[in-house]
N, C-alpha and C positions, 0 to 999 in steps of 0.2 A: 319799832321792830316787834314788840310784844303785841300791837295792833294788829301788822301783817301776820303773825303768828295764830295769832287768836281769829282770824277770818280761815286762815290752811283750814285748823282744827274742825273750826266750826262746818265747814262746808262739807265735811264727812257727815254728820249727822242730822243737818238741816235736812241733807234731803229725802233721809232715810223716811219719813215722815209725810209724804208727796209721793211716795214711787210710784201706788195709783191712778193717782194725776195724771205726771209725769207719762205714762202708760197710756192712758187714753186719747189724750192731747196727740202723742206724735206715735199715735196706733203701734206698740213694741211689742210684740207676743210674750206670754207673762214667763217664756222661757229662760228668756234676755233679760230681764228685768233687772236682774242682781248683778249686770257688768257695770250699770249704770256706776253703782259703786266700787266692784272689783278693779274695774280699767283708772279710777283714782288711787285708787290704795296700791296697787302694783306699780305704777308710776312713781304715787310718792315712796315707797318704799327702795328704789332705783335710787331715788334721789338722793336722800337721805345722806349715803353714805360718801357722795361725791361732794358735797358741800363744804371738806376740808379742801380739795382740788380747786372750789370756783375759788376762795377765801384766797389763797394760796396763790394763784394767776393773775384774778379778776383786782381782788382786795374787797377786804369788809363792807364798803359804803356801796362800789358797783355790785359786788354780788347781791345784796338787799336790794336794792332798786332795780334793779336789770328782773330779779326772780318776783318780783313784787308786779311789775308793770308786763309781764307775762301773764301769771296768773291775776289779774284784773282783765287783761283784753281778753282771757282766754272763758273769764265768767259772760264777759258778753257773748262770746261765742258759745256759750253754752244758753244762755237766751235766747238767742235769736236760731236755735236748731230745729231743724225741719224735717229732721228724720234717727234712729238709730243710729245711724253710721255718723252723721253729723256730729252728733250729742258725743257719742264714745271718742271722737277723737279730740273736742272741744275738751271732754275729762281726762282725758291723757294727759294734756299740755297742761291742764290747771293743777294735776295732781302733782306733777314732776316740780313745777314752780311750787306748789305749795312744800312739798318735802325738802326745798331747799329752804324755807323758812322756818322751820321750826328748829333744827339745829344751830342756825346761825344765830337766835337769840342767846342761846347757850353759850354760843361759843364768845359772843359779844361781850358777857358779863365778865367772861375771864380775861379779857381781852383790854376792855377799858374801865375795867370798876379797878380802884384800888380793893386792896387784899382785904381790910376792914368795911369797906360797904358790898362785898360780894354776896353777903347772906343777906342780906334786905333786896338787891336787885333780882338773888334768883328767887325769891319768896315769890317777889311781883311775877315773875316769869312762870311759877310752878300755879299759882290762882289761874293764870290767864292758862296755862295750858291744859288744865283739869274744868275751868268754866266753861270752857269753848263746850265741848261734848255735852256737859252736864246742860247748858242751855239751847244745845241744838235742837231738840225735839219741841219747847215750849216755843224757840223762834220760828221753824220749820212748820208747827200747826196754826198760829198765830197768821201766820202770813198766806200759808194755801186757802184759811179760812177767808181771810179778810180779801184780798188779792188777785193774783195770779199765779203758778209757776213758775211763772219767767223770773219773779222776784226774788223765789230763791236765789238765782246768781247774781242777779242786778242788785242786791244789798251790799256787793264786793266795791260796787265802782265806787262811788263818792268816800267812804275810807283810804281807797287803794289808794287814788289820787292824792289825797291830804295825807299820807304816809308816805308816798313817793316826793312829792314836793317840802315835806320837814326832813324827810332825810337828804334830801339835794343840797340843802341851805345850812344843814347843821355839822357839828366841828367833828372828823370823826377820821383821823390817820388813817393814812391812806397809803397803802403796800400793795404791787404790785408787779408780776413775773409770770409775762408774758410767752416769753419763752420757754416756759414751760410746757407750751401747748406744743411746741415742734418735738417735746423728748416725748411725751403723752405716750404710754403704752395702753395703744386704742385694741391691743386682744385681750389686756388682761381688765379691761373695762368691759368690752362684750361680755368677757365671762360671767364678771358678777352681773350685767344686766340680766344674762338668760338665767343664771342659778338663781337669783332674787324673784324674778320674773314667773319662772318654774316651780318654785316653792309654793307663792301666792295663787298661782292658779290649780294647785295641787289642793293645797292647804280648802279652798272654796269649792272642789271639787267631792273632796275626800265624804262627806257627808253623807251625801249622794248617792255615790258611786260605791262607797266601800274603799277602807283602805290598802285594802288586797286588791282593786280593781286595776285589771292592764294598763287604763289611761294613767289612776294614779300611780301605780308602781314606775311605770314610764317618764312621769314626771318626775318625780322623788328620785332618779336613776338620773335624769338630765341635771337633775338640781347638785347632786353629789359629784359627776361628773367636770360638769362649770366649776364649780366650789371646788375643787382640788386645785383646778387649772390654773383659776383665780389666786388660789394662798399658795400656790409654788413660784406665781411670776411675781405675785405682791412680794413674795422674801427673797426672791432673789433678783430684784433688777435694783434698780439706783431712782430713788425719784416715785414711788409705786403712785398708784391710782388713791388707798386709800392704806395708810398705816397702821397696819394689823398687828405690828411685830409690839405696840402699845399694850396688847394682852395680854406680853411678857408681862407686863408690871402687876403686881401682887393687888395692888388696890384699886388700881385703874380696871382689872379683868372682874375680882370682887365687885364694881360700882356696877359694870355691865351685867353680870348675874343678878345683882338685884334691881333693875332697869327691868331685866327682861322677865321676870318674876312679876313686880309693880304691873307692867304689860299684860302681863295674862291676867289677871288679878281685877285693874281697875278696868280697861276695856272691856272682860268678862261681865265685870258687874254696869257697869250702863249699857252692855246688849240686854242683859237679863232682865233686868226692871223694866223694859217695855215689853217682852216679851211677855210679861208675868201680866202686867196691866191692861196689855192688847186682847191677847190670848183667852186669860183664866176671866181678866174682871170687866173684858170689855169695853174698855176706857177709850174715847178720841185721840187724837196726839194732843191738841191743847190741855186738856186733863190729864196727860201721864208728864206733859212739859209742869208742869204745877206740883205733879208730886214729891217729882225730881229736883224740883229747884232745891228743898231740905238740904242735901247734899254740897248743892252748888253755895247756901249761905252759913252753911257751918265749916266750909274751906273758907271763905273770908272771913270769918268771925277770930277763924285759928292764927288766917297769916301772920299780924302782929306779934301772940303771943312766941311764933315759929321762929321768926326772926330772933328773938332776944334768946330761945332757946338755944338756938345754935350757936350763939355769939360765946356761948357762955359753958355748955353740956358739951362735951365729947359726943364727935358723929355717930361715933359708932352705940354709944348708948342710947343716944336719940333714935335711930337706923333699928335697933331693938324696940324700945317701947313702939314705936309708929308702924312695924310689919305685925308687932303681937297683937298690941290694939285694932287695927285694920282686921287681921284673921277673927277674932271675935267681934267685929261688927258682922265680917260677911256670915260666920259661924251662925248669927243670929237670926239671918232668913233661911237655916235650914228647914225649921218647922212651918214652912207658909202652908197656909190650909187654902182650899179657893173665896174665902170669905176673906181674908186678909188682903187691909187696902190700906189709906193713905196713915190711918192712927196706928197700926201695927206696923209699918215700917217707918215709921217718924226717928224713934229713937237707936236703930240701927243705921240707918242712912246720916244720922248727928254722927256716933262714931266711926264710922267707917267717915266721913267729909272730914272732921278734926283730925285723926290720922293720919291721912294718905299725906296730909301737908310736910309731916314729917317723913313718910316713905318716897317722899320727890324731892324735899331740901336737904339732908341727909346724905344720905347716896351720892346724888350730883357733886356733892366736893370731894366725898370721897373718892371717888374716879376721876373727878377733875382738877382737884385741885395742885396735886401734885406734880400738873404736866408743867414742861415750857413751853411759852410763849406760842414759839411754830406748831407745836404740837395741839397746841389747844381744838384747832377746826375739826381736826381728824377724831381728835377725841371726843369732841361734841359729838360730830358724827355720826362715828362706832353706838356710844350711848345712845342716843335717840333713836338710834335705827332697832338697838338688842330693845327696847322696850317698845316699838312697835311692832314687831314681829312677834315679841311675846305677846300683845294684843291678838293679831291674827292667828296664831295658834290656839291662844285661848277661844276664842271663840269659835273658828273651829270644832277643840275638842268638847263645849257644850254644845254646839249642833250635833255632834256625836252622839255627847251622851241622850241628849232629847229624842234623835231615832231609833236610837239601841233601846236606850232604860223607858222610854214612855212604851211600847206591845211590852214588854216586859213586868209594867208593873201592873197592864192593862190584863195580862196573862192571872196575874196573882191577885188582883183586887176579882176578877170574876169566879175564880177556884172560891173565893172567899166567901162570897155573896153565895155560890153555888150550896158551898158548906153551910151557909147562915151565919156564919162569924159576926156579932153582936156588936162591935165596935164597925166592921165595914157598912154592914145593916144601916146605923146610926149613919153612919158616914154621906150615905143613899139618902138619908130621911126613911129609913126604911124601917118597919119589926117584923119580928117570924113569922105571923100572919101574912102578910103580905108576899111570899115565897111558899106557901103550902102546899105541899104537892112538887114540890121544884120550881128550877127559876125556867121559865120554856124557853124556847129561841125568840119567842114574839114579846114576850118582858124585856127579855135581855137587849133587844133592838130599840125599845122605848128608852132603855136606860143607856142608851151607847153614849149622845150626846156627855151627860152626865159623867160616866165612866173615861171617855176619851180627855176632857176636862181634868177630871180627881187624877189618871197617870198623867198629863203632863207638869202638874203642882208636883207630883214624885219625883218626875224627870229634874224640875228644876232648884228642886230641894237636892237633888243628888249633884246638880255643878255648884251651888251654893257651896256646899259640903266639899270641892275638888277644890274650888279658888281660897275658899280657907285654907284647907291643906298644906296649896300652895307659896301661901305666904307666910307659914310657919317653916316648912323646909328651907325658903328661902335666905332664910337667917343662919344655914352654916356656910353661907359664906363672909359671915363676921369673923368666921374663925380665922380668915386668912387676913385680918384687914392690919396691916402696919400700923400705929401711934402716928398721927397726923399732928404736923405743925400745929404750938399752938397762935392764936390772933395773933396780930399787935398790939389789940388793946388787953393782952392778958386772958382771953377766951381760950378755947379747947376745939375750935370746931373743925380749923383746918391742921 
């Protein structure tokens, strides 16, 4: 399950790294370009939150293979595509199946670990769901170099199958309620598909467009709309779609805020780091996949110790140290200059990897540990979906800030050079001499590349600076969190 998991994941970012390709292969005007991933991530974002419903009808063992053997035929379908239209809707169906996998590991561990090995299985679960992304771009450059495109999705098949065939054959209770589907409140499911649906494509738009723009206010109006319609019939029918009335619970609601926090946070920070490496330092995808690994083997270097921590620390002290330490790692690419490359961010990318171990094992019990049984799917769910969505927010709001604050600091770095300001001078490679007489329009056009360059290193020192922020605020929702059970062997953690 953590297998099929770790293929969902990774297939967001693998092909962020290809979209070029991807682009000229099946001729997509560079307008379209970016649904290639939106039409995934809107799918799975849908999905997400139904994966307590398939659990629920289907049972634990069919819904993993059923959603597993989807999204593998639908990678081949996305291989063998011959046109946009083909490609976006091969990613639709891989995205919906992938979003039903990522919660189902979650929910698995609640599900069939005893109480004492739940923090060693979701340890395993939390590597795998934070590697997937962290390795996307090194696997993603790796393979457009060597390759094809088409390989992108064709790396899905021969795991799918060996994932589908061990979970066929392996011992895994089996519930099932069928008859569920005849009571199915299929409007108050629409609803959340178009409000989910509307948000994402708002949320992708918003940059762009402005968030004052007709389409987006439009959307964000359809999003609130569905989303009333949705939590009036989820509270009041017998049976709902997906059980929201769980964010009555004080710690359960708490685990989702910091889910959705963690979301904008660590998705914020693996957009950013290629952006910075693309952008400012001009790096291929194979070389920013190499820098990035850092990250990716300082969360495995942690798990081990993670695991014994939690067996033993109080969550919620843990849920502290691992959101403060995370904020001061990201705090630490505030000052990136465009000279800064793989040795300047080594030792921030250690802390921010060793952290975040504790900002995803943490959390997760607190929200979930204190459900029942039936409860669990939904609550997986709920969680996995408030920390993707804070992903897509997040990122978002650095696309924001990189159009807003990059003319902005392009405005104030030129007032400055105009001025001679001695530190911006330097900044340029520049001295007073070289501005004598003023800076004319025909300098100042020599120097744009350079200039457009130095503000977007601003722009992105300025979300560094917002994702820190954001996981220090994150932490008053400790304040609500109840005294969690402790082990059975004498721990603190549930």
């Amino acid at each position: 399950m953590c297998l099929g998991m770790f293929m969902a994941i990774l297939d967001i970012q693998v092909v962020v790294t290809s979209l070029a390709v991807i682009q000229e292969a099946l001729s997509i005007g560079a307008d379209r370009m970016s649904w290639i991933q939106t039409a995934y991530l809107i799918a799975e974002i849908i999905a997400i939150p139904l994966t307590g419903l398939f659990i629920r009808t289907l049972g634990l063992k069919r819904t993993f293979i059923i959603a597993l053997a989807v999204f593998t035929l639908a990678s081949i379908a996305c291989a063998i595509s011959f046109d946009f239209t083909s490609l976006i809707a091969a990613r639709v169906i891989q995205g919906f199946a992938g979003g039903v996998l990522i919660p189902l590991v979650f929910a698995a561990i609640f599900l069939l670990f005893p109480r004492g090995s739940q923090p060693f299985a979701t340890t395993i679960a939390s590597v795998v769901a934070v590697l997937a992304p962290t390795l996307g771009p090194i696997v993603g450059g790796s393979i457009t170099e060597t390759t094809s495109w088409h390989w992108l999705f064709l790396i899905n098949v021969m795991p799918g199958i060996a994932a589908i065939a061990i979970a066929a054959v392996s011992f895994v209770p089996e519930q099932r309620d069928l008859a569920r589907l005849r009571h199915l409140d299929w409007l108050s499911l629409a609803c959340l598909a178009l409000a989910l649906a509307a948000f994402e494509i708002a949320l992708k738009q918003a940059p762009d467009d402005g968030w004052t723009s007709g389409t987006v206010l439009g959307l964000l109006g359809a999003t609130v709309i569905c989303g009333l319609a949705f939590i009036q019939r989820a509270l009041s029918k017998a049976g709902p779609v997906v059980d929201i009335a769980l964010l009555g619970r004080r710690n359960f609601a708490a685990g989702c805020v910091l889910s959705f926090a963690l979301g904008m946070a660590l998705f914020g920070m693996i957009y950013l780091m290629p952006v910075f490496l693309s952008f400012v330092r001009g790096h291929g995808p194979l070389r920013i996949g190499e820098i990035m690994l850092v990250t990716g083997a300082a969360q495995l270097l942690m798990a081990p110790l993670a695991v014994q921590l939690e067996k033993h620390v109080d969550a919620r002290l843990l849920t502290l140290i691992g959101f403060t330490v995370f904020a001061l790692g990201l705090a630490l690419s505030m000052q990136q200059s465009a000279d800064t490359d793989y040795n300047e961010m080594f030792w921030p990318q250690v802390i921010r990897g060793a952290s975040v171990m504790l900002c995803l094992l943490a959390p997760t019990h607190i929200a979930l540990s204190g459900l029942a049984a039936n409860e669990i799917g939904d609550g997986s769910s709920l969680f996995n979906m408030m920390r993707n969505l804070g992903g897509a927010i997040g990122i978002s709001l650095i696309d924001t800030i990189m159009f807003t604050r990059g003319p902005e600091h392009a405005d104030i770095l030129t007032d400055k050079l105009k001025a001679g300001d001695p530190a911006t001078l330097d900044l340029f490679g520049l001295v007073p001499g070289d501005i004598e007489g003023g800076l004319d329009s025909m300098r100042l056009m020599d120097l744009m590349p350079d200039l457009e360059k130095q503000s977007l290193v601003l722009a992105i020192n300025d979300a560094w600076m917002m994702l820190a922020a954001i996981a220090l605020v994150a932490l008053v929702a400790l304040l609500f969190v109840r005294k969690l059970q402790p082990h059975p062997d004498g721990g603190v953690g549930h």
